[in-house]
N, CA, C and O atoms as a Maestro MAE file, in Angstrom:
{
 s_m_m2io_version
 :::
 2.0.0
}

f_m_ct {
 s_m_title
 :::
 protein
 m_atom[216] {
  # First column is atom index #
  i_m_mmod_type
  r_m_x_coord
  r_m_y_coord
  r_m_z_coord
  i_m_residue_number
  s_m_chain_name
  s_m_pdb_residue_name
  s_m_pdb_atom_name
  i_m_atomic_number
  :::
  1 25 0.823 -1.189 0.000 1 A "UNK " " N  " 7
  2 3 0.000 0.000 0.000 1 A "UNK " " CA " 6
  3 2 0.870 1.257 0.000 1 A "UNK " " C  " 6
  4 15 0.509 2.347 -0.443 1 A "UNK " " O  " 8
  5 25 2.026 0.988 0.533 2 A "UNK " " N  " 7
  6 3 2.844 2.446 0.768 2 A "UNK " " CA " 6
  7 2 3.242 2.469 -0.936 2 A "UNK " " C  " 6
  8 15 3.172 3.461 -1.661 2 A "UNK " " O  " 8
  9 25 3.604 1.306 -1.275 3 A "UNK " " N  " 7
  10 3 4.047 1.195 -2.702 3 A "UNK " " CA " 6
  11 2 3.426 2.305 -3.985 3 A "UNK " " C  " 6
  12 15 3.992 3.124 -4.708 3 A "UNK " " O  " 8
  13 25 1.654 1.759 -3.810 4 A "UNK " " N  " 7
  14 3 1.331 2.599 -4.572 4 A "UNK " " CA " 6
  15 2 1.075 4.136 -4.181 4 A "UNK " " C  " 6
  16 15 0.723 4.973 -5.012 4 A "UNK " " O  " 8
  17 25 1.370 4.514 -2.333 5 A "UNK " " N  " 7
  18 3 1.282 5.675 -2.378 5 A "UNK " " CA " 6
  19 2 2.097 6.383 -3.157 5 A "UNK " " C  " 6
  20 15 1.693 7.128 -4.049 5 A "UNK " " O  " 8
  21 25 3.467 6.165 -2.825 6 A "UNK " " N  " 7
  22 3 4.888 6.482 -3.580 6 A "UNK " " CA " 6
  23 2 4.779 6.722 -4.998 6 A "UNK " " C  " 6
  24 15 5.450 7.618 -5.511 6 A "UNK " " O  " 8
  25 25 3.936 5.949 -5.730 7 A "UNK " " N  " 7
  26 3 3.634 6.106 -7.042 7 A "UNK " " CA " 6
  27 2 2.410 7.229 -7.383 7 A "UNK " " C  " 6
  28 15 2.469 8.129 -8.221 7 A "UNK " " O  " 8
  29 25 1.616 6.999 -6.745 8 A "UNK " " N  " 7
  30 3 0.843 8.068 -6.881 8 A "UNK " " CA " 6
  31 2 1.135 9.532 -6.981 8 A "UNK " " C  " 6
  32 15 0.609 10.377 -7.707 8 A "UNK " " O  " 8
  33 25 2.366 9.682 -5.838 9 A "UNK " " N  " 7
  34 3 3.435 11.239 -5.259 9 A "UNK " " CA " 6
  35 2 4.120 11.449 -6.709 9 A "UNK " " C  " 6
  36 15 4.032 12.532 -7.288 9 A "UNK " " O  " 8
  37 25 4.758 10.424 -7.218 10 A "UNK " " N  " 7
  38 3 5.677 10.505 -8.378 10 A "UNK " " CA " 6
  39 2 4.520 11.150 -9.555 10 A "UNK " " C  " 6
  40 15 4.613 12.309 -9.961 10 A "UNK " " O  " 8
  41 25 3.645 10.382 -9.923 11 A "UNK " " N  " 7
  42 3 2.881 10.789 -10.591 11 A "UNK " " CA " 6
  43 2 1.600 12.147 -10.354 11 A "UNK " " C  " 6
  44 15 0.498 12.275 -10.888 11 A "UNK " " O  " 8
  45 25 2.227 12.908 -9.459 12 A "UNK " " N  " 7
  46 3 1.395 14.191 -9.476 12 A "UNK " " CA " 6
  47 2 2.359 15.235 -9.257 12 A "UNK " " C  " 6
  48 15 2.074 16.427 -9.137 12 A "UNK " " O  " 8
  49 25 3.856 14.589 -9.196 13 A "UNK " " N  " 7
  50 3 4.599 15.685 -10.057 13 A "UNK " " CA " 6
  51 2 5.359 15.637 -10.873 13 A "UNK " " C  " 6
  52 15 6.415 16.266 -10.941 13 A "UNK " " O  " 8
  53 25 4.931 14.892 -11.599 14 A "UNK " " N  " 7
  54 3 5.103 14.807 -13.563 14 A "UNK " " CA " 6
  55 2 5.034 16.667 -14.058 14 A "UNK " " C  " 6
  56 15 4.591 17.468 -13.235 14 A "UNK " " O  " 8
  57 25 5.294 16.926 -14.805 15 A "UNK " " N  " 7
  58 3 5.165 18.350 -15.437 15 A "UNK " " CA " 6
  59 2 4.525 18.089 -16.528 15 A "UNK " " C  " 6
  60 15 4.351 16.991 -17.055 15 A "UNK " " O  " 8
  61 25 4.048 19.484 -16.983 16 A "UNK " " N  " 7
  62 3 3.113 19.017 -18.159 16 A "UNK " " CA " 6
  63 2 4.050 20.362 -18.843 16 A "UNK " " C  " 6
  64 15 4.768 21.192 -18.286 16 A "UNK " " O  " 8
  65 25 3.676 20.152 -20.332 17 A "UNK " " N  " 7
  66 3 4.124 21.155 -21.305 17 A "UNK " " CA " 6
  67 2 3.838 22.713 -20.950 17 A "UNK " " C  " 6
  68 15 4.560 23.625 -21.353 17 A "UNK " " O  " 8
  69 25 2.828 22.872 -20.239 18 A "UNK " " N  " 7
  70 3 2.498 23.686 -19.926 18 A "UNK " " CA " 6
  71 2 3.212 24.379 -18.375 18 A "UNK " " C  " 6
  72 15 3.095 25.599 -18.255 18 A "UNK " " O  " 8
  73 25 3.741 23.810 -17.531 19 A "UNK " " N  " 7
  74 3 4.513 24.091 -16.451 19 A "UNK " " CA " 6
  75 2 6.148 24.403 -17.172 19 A "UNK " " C  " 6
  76 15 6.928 25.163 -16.600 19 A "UNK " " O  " 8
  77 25 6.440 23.842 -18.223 20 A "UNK " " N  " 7
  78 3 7.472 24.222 -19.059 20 A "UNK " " CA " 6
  79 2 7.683 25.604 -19.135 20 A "UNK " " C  " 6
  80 15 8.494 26.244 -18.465 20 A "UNK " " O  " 8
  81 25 6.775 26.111 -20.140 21 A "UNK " " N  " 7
  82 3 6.237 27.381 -20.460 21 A "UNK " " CA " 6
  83 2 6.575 28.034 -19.581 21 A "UNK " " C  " 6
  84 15 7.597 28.717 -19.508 21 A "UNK " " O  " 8
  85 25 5.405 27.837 -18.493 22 A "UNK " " N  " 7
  86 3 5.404 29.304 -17.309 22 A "UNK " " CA " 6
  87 2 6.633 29.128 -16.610 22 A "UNK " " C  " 6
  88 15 7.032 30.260 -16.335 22 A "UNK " " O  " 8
  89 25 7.583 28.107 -16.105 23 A "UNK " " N  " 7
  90 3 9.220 28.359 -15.865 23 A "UNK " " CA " 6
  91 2 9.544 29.145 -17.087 23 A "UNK " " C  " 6
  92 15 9.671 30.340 -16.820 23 A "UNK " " O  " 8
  93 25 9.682 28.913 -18.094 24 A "UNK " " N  " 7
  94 3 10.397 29.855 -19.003 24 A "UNK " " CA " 6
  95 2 10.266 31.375 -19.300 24 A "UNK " " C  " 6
  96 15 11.062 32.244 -19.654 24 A "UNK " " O  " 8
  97 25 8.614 31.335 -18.944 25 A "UNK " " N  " 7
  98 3 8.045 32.741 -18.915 25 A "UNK " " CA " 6
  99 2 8.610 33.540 -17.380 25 A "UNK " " C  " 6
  100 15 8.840 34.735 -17.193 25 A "UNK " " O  " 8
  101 25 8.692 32.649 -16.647 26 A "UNK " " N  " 7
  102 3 8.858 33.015 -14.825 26 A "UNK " " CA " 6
  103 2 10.711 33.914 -14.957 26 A "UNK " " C  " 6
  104 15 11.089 34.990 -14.492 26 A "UNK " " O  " 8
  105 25 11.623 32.624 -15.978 27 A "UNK " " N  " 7
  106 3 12.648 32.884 -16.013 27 A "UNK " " CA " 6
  107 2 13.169 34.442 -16.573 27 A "UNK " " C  " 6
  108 15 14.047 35.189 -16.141 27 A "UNK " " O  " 8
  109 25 12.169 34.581 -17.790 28 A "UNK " " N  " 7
  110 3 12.161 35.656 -18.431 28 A "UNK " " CA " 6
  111 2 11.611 36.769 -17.624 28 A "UNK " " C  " 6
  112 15 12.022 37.902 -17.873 28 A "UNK " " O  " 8
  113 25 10.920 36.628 -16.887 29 A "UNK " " N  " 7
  114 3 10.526 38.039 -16.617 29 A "UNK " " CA " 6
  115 2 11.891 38.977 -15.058 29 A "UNK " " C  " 6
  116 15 12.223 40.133 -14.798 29 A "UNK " " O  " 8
  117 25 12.254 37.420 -14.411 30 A "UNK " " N  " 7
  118 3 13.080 37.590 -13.426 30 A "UNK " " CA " 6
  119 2 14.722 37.695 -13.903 30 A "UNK " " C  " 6
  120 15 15.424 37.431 -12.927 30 A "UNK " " O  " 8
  121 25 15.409 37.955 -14.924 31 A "UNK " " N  " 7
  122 3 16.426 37.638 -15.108 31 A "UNK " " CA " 6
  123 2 16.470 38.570 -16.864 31 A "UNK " " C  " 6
  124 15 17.009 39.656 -16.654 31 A "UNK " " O  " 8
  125 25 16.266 38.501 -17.661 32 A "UNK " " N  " 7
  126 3 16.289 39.225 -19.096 32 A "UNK " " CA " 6
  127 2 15.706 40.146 -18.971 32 A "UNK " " C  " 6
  128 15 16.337 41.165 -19.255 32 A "UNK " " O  " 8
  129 25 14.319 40.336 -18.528 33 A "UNK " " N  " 7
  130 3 13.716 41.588 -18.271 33 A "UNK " " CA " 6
  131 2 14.566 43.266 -18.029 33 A "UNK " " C  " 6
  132 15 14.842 44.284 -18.664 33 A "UNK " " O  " 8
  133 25 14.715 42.646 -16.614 34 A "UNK " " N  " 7
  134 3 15.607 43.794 -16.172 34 A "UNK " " CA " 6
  135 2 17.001 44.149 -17.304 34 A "UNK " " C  " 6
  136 15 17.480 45.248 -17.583 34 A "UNK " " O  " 8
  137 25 17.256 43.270 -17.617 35 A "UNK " " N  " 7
  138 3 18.672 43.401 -18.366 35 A "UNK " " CA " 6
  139 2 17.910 44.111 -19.668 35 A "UNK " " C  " 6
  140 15 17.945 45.317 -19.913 35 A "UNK " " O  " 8
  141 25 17.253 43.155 -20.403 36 A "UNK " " N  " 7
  142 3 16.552 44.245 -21.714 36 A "UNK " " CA " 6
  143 2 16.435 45.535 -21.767 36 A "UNK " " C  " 6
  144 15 16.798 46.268 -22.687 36 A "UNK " " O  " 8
  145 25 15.670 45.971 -20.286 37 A "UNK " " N  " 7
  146 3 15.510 47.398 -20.028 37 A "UNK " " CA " 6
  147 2 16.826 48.371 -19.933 37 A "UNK " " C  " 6
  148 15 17.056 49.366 -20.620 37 A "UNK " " O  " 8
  149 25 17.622 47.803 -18.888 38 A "UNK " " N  " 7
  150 3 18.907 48.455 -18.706 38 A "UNK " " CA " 6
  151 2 19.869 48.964 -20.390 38 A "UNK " " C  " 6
  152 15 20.488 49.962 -20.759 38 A "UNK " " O  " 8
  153 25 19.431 47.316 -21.136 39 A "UNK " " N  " 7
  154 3 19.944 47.685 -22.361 39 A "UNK " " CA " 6
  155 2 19.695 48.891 -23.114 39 A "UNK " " C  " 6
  156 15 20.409 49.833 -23.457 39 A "UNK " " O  " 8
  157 25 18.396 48.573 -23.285 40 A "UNK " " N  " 7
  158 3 17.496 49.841 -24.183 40 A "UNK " " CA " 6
  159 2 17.274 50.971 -23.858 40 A "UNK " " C  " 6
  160 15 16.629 51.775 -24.531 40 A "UNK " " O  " 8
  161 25 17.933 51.243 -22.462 41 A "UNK " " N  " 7
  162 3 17.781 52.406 -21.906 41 A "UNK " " CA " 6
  163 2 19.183 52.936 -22.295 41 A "UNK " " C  " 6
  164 15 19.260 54.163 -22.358 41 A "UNK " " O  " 8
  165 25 20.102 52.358 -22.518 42 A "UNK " " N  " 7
  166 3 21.378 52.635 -22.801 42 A "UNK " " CA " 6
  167 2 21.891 52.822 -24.266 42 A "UNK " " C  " 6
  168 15 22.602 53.705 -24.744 42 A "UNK " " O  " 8
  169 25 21.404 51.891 -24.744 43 A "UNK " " N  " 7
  170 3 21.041 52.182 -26.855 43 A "UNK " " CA " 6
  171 2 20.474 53.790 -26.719 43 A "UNK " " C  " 6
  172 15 20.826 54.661 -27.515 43 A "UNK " " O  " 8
  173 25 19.411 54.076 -25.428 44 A "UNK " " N  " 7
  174 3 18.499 55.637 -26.097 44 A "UNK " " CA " 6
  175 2 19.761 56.520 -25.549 44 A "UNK " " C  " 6
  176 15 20.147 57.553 -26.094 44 A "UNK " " O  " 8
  177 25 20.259 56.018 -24.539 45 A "UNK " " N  " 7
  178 3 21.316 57.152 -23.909 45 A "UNK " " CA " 6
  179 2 22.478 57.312 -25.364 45 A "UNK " " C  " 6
  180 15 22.775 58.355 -25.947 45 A "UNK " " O  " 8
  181 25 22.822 56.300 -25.573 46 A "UNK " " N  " 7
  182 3 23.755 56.701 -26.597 46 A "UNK " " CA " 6
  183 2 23.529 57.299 -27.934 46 A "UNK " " C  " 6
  184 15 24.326 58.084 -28.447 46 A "UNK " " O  " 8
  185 25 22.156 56.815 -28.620 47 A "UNK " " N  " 7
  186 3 21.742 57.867 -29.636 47 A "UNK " " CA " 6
  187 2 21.055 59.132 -29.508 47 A "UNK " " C  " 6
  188 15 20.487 59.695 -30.444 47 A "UNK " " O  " 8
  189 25 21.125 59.577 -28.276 48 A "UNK " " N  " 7
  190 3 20.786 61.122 -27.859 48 A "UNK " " CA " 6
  191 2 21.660 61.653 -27.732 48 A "UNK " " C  " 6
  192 15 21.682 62.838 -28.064 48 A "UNK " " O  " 8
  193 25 22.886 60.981 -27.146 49 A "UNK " " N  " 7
  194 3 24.753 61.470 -27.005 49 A "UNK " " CA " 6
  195 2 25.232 61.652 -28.513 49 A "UNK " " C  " 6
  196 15 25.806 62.696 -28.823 49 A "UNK " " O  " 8
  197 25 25.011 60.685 -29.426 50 A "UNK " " N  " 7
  198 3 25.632 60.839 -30.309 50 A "UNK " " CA " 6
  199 2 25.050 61.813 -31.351 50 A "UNK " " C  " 6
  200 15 25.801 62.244 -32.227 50 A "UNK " " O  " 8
  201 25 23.627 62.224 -31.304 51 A "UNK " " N  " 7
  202 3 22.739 62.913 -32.480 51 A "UNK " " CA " 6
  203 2 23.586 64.366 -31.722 51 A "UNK " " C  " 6
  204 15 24.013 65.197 -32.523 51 A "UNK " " O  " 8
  205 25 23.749 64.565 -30.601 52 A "UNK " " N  " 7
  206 3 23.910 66.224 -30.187 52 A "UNK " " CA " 6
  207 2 25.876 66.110 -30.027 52 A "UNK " " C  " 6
  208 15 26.453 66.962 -29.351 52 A "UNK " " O  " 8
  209 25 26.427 65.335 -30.511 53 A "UNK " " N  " 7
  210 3 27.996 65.061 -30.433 53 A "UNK " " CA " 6
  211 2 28.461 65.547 -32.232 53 A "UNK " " C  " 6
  212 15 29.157 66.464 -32.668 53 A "UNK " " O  " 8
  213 25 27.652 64.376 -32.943 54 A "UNK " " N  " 7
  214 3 27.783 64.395 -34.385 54 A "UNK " " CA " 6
  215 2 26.640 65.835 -34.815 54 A "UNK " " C  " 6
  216 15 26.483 66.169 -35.989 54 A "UNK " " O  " 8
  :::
 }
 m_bond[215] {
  # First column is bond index #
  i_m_from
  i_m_to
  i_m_order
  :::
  1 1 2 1
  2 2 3 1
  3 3 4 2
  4 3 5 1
  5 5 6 1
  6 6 7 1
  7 7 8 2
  8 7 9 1
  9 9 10 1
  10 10 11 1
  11 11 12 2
  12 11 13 1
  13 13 14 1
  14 14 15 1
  15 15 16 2
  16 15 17 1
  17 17 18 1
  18 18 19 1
  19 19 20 2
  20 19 21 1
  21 21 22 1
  22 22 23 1
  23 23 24 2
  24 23 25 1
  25 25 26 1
  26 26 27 1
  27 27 28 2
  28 27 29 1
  29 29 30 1
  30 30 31 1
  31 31 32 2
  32 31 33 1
  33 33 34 1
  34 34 35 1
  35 35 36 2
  36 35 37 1
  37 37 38 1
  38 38 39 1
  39 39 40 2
  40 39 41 1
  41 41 42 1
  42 42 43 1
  43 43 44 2
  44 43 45 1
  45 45 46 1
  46 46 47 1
  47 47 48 2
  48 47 49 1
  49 49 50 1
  50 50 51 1
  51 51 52 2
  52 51 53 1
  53 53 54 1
  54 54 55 1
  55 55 56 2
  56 55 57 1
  57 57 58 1
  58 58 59 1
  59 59 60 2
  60 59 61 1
  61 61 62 1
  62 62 63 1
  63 63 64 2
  64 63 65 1
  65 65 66 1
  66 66 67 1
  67 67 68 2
  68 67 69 1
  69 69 70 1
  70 70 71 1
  71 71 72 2
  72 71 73 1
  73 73 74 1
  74 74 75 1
  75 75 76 2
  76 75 77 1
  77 77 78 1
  78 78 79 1
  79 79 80 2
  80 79 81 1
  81 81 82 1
  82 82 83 1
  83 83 84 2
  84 83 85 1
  85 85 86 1
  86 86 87 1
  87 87 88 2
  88 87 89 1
  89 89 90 1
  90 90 91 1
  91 91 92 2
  92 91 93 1
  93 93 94 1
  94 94 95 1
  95 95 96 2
  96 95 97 1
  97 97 98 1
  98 98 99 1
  99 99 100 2
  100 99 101 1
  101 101 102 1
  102 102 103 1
  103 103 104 2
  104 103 105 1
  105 105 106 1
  106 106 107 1
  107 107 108 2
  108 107 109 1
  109 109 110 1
  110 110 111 1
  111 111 112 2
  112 111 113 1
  113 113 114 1
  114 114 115 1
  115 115 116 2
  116 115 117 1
  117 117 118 1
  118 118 119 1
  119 119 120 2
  120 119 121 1
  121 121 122 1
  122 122 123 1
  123 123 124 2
  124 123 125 1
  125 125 126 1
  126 126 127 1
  127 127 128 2
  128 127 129 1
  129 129 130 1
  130 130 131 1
  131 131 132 2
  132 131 133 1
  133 133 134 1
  134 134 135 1
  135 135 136 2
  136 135 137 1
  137 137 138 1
  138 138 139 1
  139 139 140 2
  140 139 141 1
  141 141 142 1
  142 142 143 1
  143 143 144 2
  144 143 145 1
  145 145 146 1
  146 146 147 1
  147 147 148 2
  148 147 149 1
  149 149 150 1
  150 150 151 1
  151 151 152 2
  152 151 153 1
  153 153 154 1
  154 154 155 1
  155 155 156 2
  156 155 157 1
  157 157 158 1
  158 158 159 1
  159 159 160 2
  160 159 161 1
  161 161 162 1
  162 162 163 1
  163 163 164 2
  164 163 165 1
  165 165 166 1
  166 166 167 1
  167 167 168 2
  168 167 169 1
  169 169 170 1
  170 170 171 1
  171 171 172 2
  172 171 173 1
  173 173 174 1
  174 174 175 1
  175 175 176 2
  176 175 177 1
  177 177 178 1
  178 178 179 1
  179 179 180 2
  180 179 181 1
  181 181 182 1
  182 182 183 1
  183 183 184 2
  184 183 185 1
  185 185 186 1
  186 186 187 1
  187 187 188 2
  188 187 189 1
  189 189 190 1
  190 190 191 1
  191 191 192 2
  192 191 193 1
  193 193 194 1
  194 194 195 1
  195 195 196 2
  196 195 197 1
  197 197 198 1
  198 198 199 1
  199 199 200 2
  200 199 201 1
  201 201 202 1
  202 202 203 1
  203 203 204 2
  204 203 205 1
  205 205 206 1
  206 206 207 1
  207 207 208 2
  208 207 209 1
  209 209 210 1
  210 210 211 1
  211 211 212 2
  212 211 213 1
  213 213 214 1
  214 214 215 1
  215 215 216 2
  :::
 }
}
């Protein structure tokens, strides 16, 4: 009986395609996010430096 409890535990945390996803989405928003922004904030800093330089 413990046997098939054990199996039962295993089998309710299987992942589905969909728990895939939202880690990947989870990953993205905690880790690239911030960096994207920092980026693009820095691309605008430099073509406002460079339009009033050139």
């Amino acid at each position: 009986m413990n046997l098939r409890m054990g199996d039962e535990k295993k089998e309710k945390q299987k992942l589905d395609w969909k728990d895939y996803i939202a880690i990947i989405i989870a990953m993205l928003t905690t880790t690239l996010l911030p960096l994207l922004v920092i980026i693009s904030i820095l691309v605008i800093i430099v073509i406002i430096v460079s339009r009033f330089i050139f």
